[in-house]
C-alpha positions as CSV (number, residue, x, y, z in Angstrom):
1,X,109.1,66.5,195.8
2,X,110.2,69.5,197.6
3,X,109.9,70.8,201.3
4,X,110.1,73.6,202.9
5,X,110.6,73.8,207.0
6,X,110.4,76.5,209.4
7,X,113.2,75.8,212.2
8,X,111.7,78.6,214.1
9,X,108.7,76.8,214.6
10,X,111.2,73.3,215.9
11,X,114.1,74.7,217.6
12,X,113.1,77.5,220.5
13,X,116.5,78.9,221.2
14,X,118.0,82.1,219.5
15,X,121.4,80.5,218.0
16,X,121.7,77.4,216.4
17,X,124.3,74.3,215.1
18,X,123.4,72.1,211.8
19,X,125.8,69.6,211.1
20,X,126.1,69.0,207.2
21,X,127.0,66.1,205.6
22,X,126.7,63.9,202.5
23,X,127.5,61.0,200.4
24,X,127.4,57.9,203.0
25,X,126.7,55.8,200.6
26,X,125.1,53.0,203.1
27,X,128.2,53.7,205.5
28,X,128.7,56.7,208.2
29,X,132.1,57.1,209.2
30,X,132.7,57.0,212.9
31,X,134.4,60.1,213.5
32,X,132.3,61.9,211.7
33,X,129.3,60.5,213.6
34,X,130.7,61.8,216.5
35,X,132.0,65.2,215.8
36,X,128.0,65.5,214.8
37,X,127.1,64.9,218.6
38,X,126.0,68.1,219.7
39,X,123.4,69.9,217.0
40,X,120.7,70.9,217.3
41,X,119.8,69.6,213.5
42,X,122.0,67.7,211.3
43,X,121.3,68.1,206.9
44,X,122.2,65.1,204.9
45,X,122.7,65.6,201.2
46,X,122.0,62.7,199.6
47,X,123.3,59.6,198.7
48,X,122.7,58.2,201.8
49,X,122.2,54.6,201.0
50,X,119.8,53.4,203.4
51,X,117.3,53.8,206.5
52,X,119.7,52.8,209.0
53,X,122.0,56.0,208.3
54,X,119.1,58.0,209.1
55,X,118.6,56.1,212.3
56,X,122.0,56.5,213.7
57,X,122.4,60.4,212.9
58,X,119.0,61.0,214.7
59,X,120.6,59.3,217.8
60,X,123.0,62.7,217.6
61,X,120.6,65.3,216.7
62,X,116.7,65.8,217.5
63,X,116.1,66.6,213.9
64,X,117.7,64.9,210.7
65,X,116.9,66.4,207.2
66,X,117.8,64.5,204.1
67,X,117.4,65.1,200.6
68,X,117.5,61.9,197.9
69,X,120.8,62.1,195.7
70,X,121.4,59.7,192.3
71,X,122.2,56.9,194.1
72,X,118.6,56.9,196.5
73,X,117.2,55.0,194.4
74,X,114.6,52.1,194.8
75,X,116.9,49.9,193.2
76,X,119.3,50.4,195.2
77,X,117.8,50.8,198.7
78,X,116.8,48.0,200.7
79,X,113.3,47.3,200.2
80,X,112.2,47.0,203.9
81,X,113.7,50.5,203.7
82,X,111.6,51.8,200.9
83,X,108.7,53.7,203.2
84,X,111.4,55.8,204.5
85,X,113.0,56.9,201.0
86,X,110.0,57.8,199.5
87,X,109.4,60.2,202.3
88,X,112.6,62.0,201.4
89,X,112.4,65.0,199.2
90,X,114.7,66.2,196.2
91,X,114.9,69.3,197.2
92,X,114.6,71.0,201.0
93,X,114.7,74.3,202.0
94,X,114.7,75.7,206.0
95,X,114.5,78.4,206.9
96,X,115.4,79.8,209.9
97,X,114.9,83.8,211.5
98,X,115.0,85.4,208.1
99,X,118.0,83.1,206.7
100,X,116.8,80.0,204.1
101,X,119.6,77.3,203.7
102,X,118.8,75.3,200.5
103,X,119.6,71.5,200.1
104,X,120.2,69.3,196.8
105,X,122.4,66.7,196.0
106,X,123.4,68.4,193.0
107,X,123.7,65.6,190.4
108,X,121.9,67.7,188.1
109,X,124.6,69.9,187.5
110,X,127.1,68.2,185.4
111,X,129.8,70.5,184.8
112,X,131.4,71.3,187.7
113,X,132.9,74.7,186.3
114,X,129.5,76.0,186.2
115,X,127.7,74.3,189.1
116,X,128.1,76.6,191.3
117,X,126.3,79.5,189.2
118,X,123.5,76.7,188.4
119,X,122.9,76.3,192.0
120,X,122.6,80.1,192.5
121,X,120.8,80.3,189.6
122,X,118.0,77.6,191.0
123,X,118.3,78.8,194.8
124,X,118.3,83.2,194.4
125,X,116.9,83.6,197.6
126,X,118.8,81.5,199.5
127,X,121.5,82.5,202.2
128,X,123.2,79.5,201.6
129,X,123.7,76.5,199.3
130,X,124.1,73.0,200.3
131,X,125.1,70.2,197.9
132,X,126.3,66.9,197.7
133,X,127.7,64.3,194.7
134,X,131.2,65.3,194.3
135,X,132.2,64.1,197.5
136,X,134.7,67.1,197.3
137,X,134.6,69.5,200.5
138,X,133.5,73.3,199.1
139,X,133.2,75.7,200.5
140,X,132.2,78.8,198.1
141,X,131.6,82.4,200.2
142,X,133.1,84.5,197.3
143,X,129.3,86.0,196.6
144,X,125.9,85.0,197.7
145,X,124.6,82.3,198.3
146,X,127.0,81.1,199.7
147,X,127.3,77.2,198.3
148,X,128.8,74.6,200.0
149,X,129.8,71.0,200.1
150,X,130.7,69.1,203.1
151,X,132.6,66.3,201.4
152,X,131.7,62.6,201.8
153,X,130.4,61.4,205.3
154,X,131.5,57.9,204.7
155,X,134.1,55.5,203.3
156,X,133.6,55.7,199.5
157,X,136.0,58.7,197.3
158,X,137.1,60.6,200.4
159,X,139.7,62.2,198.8
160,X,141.7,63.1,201.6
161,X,139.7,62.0,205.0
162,X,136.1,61.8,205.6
163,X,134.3,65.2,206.1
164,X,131.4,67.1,207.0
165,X,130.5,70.9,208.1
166,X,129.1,72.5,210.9
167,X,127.0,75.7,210.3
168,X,126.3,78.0,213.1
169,X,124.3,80.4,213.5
170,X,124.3,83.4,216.1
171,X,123.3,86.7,216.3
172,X,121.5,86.8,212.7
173,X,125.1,85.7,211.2
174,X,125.9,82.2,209.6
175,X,129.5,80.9,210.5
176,X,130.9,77.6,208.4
177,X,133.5,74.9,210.2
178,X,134.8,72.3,208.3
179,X,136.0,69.3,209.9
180,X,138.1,66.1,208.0
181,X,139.3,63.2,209.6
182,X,142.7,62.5,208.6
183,X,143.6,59.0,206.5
């Protein structure tokens, strides 16, 4: 399943902040809760873990969008949990003004010396390029799309501090912060 939103249409101001993040795997770190505080919309992609996540990141932002990784799974999700993963698509795109940010978790794409490419590849028309799984921060603006990976929101292979991005958006121009709490 795949979505496409319209921002315009949810968030009536001319500049906007989406926080990014990914790989929670069941746990949001605290920090990086926080730094989340003041978007306007905040992208999760994938391997969230579980409904209650979701709950406590739209406590920061009015609008939450996730996308499922490899690990949002029915098996693996709690089962009074289940209504709110099968609502969650595969892939999202939102699009904003004339700017489209794409979201996948990116398990797809096995070989991480060509991933990059393959998520051009699937995503042409995209400004930007959000992706999850390797729980490595990214952050790719050599050509367009741009593709970027905030890191892991959580506890699990943080690989120098939990992470997560901030994207912000102003006068028709996309601006990238990366933020890492330090172990």
């Amino acid at each position: 399943m795949d979505i496409k939103i319209n921002l315009n249409n949810l968030i009536k101001k001319s500049d906007i902040v989406i926080g990014v993040l990914s790989d929670t795997h069941n746990q949001l770190n605290d920090i990086v809760v926080n730094s989340l505080q003041y978007c306007d919309a905040i992208i999760h992609a994938g391997d969230i873990g579980d409904a209650d996540v979701l709950e406590k990141l739209n406590a920061h932002a009015n609008y939450v969008f996730p996308v499922r990784g490899n690990n949002d799974t029915e098996e693996k999700w709690p089962v009074h949990d289940l209504p709110v993963l099968a609502d969650i698509p595969d892939n999202l795109e939102l699009s904003f003004d004339d700017k489209v940010v794409a979201v996948t978790h990116g398990h797809q794409f096995h070989k991480v010396q060509t991933r990059h490419d393959k998520l051009r590849d699937q995503f042409p028309h995209a400004d930007i390029i959000i992706y999850g799984h390797s729980h490595h921060i990214a952050c790719d603006q050599q050509q367009s799309p741009w593709v970027i990976n905030p890191g892991a929101g959580g506890y699990t292979r943080t690989f120098g501090g939990a992470s997560c991005m901030m994207l912000n958006y102003k006068n028709n121009h996309w601006n990238i912060q990366q933020f890492r709490v330090n172990e």
